[in-house]
N, C-alpha and C positions, 0 to 999 in steps of 0.2 A: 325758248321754252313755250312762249303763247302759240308763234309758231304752228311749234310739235304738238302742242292741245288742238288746233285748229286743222292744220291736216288730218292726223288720228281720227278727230271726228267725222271731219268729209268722208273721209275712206270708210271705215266701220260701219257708220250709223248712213252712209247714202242719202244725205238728206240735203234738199234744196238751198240755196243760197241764204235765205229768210228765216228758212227756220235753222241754219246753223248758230245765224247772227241773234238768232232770239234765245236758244240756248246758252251761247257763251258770253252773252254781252254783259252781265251780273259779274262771272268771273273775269273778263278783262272790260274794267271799267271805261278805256277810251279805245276800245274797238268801236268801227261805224262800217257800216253797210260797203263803201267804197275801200278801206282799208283793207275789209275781210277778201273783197273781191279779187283786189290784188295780191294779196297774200296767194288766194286759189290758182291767181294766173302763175304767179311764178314758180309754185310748184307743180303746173299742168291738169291741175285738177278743176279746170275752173267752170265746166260744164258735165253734168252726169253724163254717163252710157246712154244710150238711144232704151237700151234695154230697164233701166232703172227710174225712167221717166212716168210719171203718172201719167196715163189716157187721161184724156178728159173723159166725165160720164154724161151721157144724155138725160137729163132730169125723166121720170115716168109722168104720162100726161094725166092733169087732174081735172076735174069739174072745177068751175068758178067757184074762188072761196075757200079754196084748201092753202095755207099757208105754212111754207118749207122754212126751217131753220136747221143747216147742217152745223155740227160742233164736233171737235176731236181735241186730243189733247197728247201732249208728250210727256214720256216721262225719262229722265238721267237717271243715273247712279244714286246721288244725294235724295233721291225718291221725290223729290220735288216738282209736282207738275205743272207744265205751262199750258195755259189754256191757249188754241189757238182759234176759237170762236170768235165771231164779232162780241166787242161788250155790248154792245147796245140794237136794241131794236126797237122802234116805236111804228108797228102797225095802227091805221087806223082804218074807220071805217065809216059809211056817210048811209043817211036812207032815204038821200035825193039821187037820182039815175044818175042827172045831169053831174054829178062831181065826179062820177066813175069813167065818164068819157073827157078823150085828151081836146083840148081847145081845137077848134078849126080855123 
């Protein structure tokens, strides 16, 4: 039966190894990363299509000082959404030159 939730999902919803395991990991309490995997291999699902793979995107080039935070989120059935952002970010920022440059 966890299984038959875990494949359905890979098929259906086409979604990466990570975020299968982040969706179902609430509903099967001792799923882990390596279990799910092998569940994928053995029923040959264990790598997407070439066609269903995200590109990488080339970031747009900014002036010094612009600061990028990308976020997205998934949502199931039960409407429940998973964030899949970093939690945390701590920028900072100095008004001496010398901390903005890396050590020689």
């Amino acid at each position: 039966m966890e299984e038959a939730a875990i494949v359905a999902l890979r098929v259906r919803a086409r979604l990466p190894l990570d975020d299968v395991y982040i969706a179902l990991k609430d509903a099967i309490p001792h799923l882990n990363r390596s279990s799910l995997h092998r569940c994928l291999q053995r029923h040959g699902i264990s790598r997407l299509p070439k066609a269903d793979r995200e590109k990488p995107k080339k970031f747009k080039d900014y002036e010094i000082g612009y600061f990028h935070i990308d976020t997205t989120e998934l949502r199931y059935e039960g409407g429940k959404a998973l964030s899949m952002s970093p939690s945390t970010a701590h920028p900072s920022w100095s008004s001496r030159a010398s901390a903005a440059r890396p050590p020689s």
